[in-house]
C-alpha positions in Angstrom: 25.8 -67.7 22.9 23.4 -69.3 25.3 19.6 -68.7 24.0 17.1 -68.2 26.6 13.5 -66.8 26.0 12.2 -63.4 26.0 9.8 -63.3 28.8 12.5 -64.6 31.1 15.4 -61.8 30.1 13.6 -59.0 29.3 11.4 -56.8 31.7 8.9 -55.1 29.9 9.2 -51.2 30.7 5.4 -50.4 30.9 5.2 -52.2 33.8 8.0 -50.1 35.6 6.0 -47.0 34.1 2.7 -47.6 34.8 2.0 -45.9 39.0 3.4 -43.0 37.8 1.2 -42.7 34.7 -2.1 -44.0 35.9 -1.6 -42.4 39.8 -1.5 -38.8 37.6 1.4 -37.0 39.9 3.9 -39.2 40.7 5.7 -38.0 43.6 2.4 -38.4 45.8 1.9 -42.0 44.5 5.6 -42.7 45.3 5.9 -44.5 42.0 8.5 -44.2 39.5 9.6 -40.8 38.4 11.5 -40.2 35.2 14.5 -38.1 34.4 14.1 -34.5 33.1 14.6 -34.0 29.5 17.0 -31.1 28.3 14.1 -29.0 27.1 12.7 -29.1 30.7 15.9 -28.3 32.7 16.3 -25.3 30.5 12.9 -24.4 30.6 13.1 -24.4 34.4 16.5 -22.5 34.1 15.6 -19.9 31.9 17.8 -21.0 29.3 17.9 -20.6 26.0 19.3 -23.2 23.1 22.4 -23.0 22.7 23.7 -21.3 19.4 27.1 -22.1 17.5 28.4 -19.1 15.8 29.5 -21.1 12.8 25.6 -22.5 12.1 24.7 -18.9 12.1 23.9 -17.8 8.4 25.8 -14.8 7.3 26.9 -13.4 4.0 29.3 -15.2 2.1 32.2 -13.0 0.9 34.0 -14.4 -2.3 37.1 -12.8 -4.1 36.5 -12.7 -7.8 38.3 -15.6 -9.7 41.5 -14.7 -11.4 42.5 -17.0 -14.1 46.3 -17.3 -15.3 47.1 -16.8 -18.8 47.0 -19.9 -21.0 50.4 -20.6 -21.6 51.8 -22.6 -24.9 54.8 -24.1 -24.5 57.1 -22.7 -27.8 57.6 -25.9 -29.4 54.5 -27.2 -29.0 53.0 -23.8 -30.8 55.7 -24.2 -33.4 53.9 -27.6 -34.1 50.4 -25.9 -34.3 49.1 -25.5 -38.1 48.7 -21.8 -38.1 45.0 -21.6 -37.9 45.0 -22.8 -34.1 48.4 -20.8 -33.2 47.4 -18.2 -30.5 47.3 -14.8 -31.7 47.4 -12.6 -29.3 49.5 -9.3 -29.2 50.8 -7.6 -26.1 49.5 -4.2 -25.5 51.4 -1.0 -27.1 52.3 1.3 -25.5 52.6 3.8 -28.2 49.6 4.4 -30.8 50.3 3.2 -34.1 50.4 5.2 -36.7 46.6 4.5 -38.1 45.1 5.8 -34.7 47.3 8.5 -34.9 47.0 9.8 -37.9 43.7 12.3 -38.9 41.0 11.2 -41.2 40.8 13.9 -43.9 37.5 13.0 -46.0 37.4 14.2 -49.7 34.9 15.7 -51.3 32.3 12.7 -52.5 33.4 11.0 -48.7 32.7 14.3 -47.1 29.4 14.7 -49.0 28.5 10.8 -48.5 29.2 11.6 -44.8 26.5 14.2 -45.1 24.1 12.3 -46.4 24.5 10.0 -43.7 23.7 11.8 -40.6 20.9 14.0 -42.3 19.4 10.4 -43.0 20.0 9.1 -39.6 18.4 12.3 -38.0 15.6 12.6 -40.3 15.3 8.6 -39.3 15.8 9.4 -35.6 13.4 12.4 -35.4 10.4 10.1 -37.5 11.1 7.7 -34.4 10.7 10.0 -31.6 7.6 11.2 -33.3 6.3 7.5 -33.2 7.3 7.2 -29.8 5.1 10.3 -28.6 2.2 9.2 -30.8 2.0 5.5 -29.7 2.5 7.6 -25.3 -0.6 9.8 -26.9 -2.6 7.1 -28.2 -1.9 4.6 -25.0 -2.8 7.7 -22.9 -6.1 8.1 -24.7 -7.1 4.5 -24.2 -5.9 4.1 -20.7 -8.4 7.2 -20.3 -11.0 5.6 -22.4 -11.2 2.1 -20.4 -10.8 4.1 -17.2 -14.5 5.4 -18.5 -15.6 2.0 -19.1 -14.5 0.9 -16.0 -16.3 3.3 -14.0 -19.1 2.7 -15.7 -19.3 -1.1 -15.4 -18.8 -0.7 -11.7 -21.9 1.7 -11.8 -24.0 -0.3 -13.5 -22.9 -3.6 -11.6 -24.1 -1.7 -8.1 -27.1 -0.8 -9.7 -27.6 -4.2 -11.2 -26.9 -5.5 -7.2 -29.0 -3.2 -5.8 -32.0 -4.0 -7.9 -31.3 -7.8 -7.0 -31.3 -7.1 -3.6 -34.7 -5.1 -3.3 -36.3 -8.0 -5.2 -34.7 -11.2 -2.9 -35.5 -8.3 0.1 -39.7 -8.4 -1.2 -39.0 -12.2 -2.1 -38.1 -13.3 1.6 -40.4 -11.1 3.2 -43.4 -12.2 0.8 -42.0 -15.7 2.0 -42.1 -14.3 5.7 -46.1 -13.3 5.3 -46.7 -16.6 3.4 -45.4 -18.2 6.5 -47.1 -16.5 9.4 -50.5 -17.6 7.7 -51.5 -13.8 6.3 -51.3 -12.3 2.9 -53.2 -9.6 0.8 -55.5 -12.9 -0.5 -57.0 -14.1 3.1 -57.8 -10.6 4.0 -59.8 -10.1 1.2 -62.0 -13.3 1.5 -63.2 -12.1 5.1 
């Protein structure tokens, strides 16, 4: 390429720029005018920005994920020790005969039985009286600093109010001192 100095190829754009700028409107000057930006031409149209559909944000819809069954080929699970052979049965569709059959308890499992459920509703009735204790209790002290409460607001307005008279008779002692009078000067006359 041929190399030729800066001044010499380039015009420099503030010059171009400048009556416009400096002459404030630049249609009365006659000086350079620029183009309209975007914004402007739909500002003067009345024209929103435009709005694609797809950037809009909407709620994504997703099917839940089904996963296929892991599937072993035969020979490679006749290979398997049998501590990592899958184990998994297919569904019956008859009961077998434990869930069909009827417990029967004798008379020590009958009376063991017994025991049982008298111990977990003797254990279950000690626990709901807990529970309404512990209500009656959190009641009483939710009452109790509901008092306190009330009272240190009370006493924090009365503690204000106090401050207040005194700074009030402070400033306005400060406010005689000022003007030149006071009890003091009288009472030397």
């Amino acid at each position: 390429g041929i190399l030729t100095p800066a001044a010499v190829a380039a015009t420099p754009a503030a010059a171009v720029v400048a009556p416009a700028a400096a002459g404030g409107s630049s249609s009365s000057s006659g000086g350079w005018i620029g183009m309209k930006t975007v914004a402007e031409l739909r500002r003067e149209a009345g024209i929103g920005a435009p709005r694609n559909q797809d950037s809009l944000y909407r709620p994504v819809e997703r099917a839940p994920k089904v996963f296929n069954p892991l599937k072993i080929p035969a020979k490679l699970q006749a290979a398997l020790p049998f501590k990592t052979k899958p184990k998994v049965e297919a569904p019956r569709k008859r009961k077998t005969l434990e869930q069909k059959r009827a417990v029967v308890l004798d008379k020590p499992e009958k009376k063991a039985a017994t025991l049982l459920q008298q111990l977990n509703a003797i254990r279950n009735a000690k626990a709901e009286k807990r529970r309404a204790q512990a209500a009656r209790r959190k009641e009483a002290h939710a009452k109790k600093t509901q008092k306190e409460q009330e009272w240190r607001e009370k006493h924090n307005k009365d503690q204000r109010k106090a401050r207040y008279v005194q700074q009030g008779q402070a400033a306005k002692r400060a406010a005689a001192a000022a003007e030149g009078g006071g009890k003091l000067k009288k009472q030397k006359r």
